[in-house]
C-alpha positions as CSV (number, residue, x, y, z in Angstrom):
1,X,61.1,-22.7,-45.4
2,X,58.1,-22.1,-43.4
3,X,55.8,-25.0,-42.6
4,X,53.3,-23.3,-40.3
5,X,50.7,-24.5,-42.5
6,X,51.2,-27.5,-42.4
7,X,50.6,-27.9,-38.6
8,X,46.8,-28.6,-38.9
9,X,47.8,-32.4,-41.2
10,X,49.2,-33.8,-37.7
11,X,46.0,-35.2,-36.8
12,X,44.7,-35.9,-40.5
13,X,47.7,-37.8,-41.0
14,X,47.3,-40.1,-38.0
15,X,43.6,-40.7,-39.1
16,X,44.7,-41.5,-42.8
17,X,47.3,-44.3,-41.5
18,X,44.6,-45.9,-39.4
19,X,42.4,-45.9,-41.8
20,X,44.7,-47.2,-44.1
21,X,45.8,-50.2,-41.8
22,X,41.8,-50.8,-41.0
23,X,41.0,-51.1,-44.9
24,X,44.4,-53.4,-45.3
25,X,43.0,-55.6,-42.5
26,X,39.1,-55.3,-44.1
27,X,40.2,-56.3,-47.2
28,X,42.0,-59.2,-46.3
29,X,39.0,-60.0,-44.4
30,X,37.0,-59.8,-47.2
31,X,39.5,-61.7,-49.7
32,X,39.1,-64.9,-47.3
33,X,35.7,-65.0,-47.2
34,X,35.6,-65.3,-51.1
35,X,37.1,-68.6,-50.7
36,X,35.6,-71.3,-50.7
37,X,36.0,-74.9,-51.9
38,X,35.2,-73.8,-55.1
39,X,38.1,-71.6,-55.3
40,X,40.9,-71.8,-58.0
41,X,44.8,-72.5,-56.8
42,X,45.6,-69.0,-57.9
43,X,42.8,-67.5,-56.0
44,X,43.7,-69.4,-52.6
45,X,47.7,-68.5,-53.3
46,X,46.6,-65.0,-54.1
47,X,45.3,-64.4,-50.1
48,X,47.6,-66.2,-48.9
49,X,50.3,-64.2,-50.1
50,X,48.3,-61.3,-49.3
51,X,48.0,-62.3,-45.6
52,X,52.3,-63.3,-45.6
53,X,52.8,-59.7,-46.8
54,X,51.0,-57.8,-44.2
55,X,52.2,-60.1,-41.4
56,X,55.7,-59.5,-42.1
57,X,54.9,-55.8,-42.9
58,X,53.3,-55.9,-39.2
59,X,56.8,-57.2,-38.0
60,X,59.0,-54.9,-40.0
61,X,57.3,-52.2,-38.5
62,X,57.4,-53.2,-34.8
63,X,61.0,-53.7,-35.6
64,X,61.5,-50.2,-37.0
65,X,59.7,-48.7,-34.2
66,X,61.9,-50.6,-31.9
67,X,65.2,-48.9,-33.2
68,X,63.5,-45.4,-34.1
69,X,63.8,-43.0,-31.6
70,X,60.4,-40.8,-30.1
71,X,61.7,-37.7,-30.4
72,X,60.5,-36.2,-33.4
73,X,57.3,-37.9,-33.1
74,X,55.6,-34.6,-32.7
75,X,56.9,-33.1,-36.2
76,X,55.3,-32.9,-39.2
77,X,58.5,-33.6,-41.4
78,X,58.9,-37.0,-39.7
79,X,55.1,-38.1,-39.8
80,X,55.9,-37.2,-43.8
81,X,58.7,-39.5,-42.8
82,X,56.7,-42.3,-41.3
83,X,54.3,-42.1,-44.5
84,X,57.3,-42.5,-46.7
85,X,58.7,-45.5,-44.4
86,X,55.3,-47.2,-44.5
87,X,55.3,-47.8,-48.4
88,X,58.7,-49.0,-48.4
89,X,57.9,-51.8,-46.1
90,X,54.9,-52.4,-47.9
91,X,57.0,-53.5,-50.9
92,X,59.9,-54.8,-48.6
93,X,57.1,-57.3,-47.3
94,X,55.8,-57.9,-50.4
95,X,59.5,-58.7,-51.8
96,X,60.4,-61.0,-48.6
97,X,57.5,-63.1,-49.2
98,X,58.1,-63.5,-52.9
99,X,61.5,-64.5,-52.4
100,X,62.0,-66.3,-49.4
101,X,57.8,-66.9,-48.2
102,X,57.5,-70.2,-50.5
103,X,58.0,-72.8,-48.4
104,X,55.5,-71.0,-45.9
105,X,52.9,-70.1,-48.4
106,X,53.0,-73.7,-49.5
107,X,52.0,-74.7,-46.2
108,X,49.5,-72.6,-45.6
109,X,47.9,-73.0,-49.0
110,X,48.2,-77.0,-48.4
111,X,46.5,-76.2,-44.8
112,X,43.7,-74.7,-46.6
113,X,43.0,-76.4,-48.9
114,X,42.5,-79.4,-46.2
115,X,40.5,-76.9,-44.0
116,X,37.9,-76.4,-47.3
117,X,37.8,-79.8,-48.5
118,X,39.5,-78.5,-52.0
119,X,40.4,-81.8,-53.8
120,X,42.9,-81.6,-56.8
């Protein structure tokens, strides 16, 4: 199988995952600043659990960088890899904080809703 042709998506690739992790990060940005003290317990959950996914997405990939080798860095087939990787710890995150994140996103949503002045 030749893949000559596919030696030019090395750098587009790298650009599309920072981009990516830039508009993950914006859009958190932007969720938070929607809330306010007017927001509704689902909303304020809602970012929080938002923020608990990508912050243990963040660890899960330091961690799988930490036991991946840097090798094959340079080929295509493992920056397809990578991609791949990426989206499963996407929903690995997302699936740690639904099932074990509770007690934390409690906290943090009870934190919040001091910091705004939300009252019940």
């Amino acid at each position: 199988m030749d893949l000559s042709g596919l030696s030019g998506l090395d750098s587009n690739y790298t650009s599309a995952k920072t981009d990516a992790t830039s508009a993950t990060g914006n859009a958190l940005q932007s969720s938070l600043k929607n809330i306010s003290s007017n927001s509704s317990e689902e909303e304020l959950k809602g970012v929080i659990k938002d923020f608990e996914s990508y912050f243990v997405e963040q660890i899960l990939k330091e961690v799988k960088d930490t036991f991946t080798s840097d090798d094959d860095e340079d080929s295509t087939m493992s920056q397809y890899k990578d991609m791949y990787m990426d989206q499963a710890i996407e929903l690995v995150a997302d699936e740690v904080v639904d099932q074990v994140g509770e007690n934390y996103t409690q906290q943090l949503y009870e934190q919040m809703k001091r910091n705004l002045n939300m009252t019940e």
